[in-house]
GUVEX-392990 format. One record per residue: residue number from 1; residue in one letter; x, y, z of N, C-alpha, C in turn. Coordinates in Angstrom, 1 decimal, always signed. Layout:
N
+-----+---+--------+--------+--------+--------+--------+--------+--------+--------+--------+
!   k ! r !   n_c1 !   n_c2 !   n_c3 !  ca_c1 !  ca_c2 !  ca_c3 !   c_c1 !   c_c2 !   c_c3 !
+-----+---+--------+--------+--------+--------+--------+--------+--------+--------+--------+
! NUM ! A !      X !      Y !      Z !      X !      Y !      Z !      X !      Y !      Z !
...
+-----+---+--------+--------+--------+--------+--------+--------+--------+--------+--------+
END
This chain:
72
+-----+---+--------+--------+--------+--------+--------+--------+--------+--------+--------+
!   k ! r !   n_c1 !   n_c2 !   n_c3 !  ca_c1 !  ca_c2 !  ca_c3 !   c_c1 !   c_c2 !   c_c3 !
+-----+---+--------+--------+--------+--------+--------+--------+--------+--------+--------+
!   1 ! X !   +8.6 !   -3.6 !  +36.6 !   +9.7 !   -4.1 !  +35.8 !   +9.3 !   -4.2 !  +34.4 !
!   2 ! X !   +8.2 !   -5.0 !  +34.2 !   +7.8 !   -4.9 !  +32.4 !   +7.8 !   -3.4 !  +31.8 !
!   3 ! X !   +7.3 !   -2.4 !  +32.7 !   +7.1 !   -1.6 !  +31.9 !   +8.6 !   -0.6 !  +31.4 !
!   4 ! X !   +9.5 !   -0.8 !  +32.6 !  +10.9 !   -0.5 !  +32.2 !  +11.2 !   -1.2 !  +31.1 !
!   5 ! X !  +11.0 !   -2.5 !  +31.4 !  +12.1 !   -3.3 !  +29.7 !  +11.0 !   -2.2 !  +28.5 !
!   6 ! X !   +9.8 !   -2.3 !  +28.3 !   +9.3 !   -2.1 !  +27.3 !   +9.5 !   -0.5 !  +26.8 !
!   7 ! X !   +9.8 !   +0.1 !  +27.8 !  +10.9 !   +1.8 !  +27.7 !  +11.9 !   +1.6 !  +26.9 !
!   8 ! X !  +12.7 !   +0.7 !  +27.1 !  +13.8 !   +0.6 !  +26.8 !  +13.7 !   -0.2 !  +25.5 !
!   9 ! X !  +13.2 !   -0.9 !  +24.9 !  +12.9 !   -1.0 !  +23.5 !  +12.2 !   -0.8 !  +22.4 !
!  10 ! X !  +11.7 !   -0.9 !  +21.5 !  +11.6 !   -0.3 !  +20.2 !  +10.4 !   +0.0 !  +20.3 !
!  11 ! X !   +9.7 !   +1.2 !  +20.0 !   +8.0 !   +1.1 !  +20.1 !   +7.5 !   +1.2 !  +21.3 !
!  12 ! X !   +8.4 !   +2.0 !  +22.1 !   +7.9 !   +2.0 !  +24.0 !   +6.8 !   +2.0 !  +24.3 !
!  13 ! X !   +5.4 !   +2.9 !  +23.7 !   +4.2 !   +3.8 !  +23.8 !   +3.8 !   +2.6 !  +23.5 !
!  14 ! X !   +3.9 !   +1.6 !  +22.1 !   +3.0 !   +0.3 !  +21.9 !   +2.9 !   -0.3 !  +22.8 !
!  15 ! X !   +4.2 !   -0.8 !  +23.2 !   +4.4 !   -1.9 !  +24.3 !   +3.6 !   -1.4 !  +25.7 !
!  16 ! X !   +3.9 !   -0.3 !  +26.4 !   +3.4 !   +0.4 !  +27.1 !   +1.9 !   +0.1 !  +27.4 !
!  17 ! X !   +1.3 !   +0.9 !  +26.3 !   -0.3 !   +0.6 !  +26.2 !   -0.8 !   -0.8 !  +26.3 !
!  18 ! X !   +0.1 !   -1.9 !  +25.5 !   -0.8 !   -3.2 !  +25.3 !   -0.3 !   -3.5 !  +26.9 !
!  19 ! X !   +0.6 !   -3.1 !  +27.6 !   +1.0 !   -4.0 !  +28.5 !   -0.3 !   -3.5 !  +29.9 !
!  20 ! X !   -0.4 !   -2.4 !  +29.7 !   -1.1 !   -1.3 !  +30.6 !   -2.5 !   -1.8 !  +30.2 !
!  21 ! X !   -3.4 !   -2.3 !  +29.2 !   -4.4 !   -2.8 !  +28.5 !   -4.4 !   -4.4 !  +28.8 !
!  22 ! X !   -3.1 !   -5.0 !  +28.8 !   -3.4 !   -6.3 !  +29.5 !   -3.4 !   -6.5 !  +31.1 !
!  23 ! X !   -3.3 !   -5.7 !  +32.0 !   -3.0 !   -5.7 !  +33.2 !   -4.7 !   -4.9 !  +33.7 !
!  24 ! X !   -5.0 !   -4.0 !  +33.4 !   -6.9 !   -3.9 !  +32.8 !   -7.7 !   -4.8 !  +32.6 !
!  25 ! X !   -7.5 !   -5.4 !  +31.7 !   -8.5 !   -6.4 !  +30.8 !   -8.1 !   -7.8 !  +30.4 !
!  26 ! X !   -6.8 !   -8.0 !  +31.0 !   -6.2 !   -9.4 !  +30.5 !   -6.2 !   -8.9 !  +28.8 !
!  27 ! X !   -6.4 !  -10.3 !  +28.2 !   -6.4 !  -10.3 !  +27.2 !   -7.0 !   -9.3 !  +26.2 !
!  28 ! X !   -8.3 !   -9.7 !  +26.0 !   -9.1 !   -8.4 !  +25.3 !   -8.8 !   -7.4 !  +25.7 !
!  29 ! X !   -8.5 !   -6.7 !  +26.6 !   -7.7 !   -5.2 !  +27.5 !   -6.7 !   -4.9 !  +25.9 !
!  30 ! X !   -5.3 !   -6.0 !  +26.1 !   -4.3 !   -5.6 !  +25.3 !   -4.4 !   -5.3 !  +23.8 !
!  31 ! X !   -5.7 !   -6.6 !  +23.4 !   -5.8 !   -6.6 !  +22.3 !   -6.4 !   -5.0 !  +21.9 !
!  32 ! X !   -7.3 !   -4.7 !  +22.7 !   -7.9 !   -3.3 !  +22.4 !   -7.5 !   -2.1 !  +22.3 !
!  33 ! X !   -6.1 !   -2.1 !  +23.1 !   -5.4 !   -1.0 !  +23.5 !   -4.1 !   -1.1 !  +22.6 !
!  34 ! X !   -3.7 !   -2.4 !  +21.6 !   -3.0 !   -2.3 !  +20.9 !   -3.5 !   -1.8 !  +19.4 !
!  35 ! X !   -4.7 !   -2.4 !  +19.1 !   -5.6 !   -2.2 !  +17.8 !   -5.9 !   -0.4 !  +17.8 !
!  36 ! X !   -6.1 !   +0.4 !  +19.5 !   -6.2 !   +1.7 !  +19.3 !   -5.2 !   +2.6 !  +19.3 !
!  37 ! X !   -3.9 !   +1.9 !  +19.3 !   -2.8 !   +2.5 !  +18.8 !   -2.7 !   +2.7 !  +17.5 !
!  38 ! X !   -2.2 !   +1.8 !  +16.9 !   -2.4 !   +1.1 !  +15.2 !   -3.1 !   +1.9 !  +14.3 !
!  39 ! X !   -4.4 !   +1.5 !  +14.9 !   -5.6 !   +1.7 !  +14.0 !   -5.6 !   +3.6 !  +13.6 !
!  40 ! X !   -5.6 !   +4.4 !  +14.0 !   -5.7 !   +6.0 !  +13.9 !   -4.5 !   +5.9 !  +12.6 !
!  41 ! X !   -3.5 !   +5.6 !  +12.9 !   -2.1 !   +6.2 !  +11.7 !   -2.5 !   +4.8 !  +10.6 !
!  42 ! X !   -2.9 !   +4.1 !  +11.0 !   -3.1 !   +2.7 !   +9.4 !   -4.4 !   +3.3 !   +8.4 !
!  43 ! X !   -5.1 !   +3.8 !   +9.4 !   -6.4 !   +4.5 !   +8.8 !   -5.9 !   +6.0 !   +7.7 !
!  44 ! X !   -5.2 !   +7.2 !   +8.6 !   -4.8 !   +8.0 !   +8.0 !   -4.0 !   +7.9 !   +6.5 !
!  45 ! X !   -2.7 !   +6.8 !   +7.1 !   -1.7 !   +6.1 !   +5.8 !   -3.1 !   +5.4 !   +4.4 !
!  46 ! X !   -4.1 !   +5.1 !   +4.7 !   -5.0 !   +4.5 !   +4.2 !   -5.7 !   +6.0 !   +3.1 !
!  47 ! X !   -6.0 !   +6.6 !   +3.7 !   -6.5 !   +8.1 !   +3.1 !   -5.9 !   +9.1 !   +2.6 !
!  48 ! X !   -4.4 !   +9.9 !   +3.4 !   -3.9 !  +10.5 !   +2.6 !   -3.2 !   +9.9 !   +1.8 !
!  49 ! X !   -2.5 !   +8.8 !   +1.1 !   -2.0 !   +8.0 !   +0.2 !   -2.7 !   +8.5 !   -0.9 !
!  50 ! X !   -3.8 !   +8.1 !   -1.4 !   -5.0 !   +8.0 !   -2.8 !   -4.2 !   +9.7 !   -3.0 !
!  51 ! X !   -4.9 !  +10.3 !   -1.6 !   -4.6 !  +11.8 !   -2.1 !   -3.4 !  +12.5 !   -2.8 !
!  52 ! X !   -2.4 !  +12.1 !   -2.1 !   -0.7 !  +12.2 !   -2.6 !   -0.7 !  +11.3 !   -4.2 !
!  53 ! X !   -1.0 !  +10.1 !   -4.1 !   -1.0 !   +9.9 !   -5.8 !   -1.4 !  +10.7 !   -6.9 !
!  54 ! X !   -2.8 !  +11.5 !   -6.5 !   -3.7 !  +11.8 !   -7.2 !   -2.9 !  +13.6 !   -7.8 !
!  55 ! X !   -2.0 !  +13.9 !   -6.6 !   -2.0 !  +15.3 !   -6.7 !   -0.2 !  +15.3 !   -7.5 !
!  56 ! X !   +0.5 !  +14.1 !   -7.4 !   +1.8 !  +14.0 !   -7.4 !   +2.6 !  +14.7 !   -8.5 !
!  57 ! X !   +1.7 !  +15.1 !   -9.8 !   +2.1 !  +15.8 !  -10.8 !   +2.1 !  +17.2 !  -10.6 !
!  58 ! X !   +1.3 !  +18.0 !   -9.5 !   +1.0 !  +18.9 !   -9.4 !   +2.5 !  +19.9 !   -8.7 !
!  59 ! X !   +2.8 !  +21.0 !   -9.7 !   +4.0 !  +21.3 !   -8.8 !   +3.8 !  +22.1 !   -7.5 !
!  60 ! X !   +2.8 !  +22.5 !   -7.2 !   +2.7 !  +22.9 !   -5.8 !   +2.8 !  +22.3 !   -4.6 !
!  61 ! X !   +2.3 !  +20.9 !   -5.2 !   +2.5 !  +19.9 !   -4.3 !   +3.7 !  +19.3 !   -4.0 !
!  62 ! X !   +4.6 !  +18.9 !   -4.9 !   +6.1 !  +18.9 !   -5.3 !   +6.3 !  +20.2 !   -4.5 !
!  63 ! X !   +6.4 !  +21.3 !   -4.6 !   +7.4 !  +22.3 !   -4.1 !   +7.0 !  +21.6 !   -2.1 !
!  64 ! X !   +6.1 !  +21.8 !   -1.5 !   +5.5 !  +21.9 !   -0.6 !   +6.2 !  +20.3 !   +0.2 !
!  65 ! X !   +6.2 !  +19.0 !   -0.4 !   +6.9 !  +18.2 !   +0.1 !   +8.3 !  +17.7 !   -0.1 !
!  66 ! X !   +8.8 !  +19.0 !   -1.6 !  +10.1 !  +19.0 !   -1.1 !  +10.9 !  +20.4 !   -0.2 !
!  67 ! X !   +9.9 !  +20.9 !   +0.3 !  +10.6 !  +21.9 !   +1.1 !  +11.1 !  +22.9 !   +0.2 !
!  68 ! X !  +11.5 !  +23.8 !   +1.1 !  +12.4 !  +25.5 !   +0.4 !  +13.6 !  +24.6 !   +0.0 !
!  69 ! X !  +14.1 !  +25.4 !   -1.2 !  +15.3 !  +24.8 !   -2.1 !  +16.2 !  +25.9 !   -1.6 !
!  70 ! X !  +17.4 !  +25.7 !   -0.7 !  +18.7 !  +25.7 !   -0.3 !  +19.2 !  +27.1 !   -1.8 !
!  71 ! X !  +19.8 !  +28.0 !   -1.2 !  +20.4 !  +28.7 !   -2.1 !  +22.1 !  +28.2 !   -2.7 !
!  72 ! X !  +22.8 !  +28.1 !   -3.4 !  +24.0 !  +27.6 !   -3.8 !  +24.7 !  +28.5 !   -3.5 !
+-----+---+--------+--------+--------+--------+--------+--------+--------+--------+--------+
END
């Protein structure tokens, strides 16, 4: 039954894991299996950021995250 409600709301895969992590490990289980969700994309947001600042003037980089330009 938990793991239906947690389908059905926001962040399924989070909920999912911590709930599948606390039914494993109890507590420390969820805590661990939540932090190894998180933790991969907070890390990456943490590293490509600097990069994207650093390059932002660059127009290749500009063309490349704004995509092909639409013909009129």
């Amino acid at each position: 039954m938990a793991v239906a409600i947690g389908m059905m709301s926001p962040g399924p895969v989070v909920i999912t894991a911590t709930f599948v992590g606390y039914l494993v490990a109890g507590f420390w289980g969820s805590l661990i299996s939540t932090v190894g969700i998180f933790l991969p994309s907070f890390l990456l947001v943490l590293i490509v950021a600097p990069l994207l600042a650093r390059h932002r003037k660059n127009p290749n980089v500009q063309g490349f995250v704004k995509g092909p330009m639409r013909q009129q």
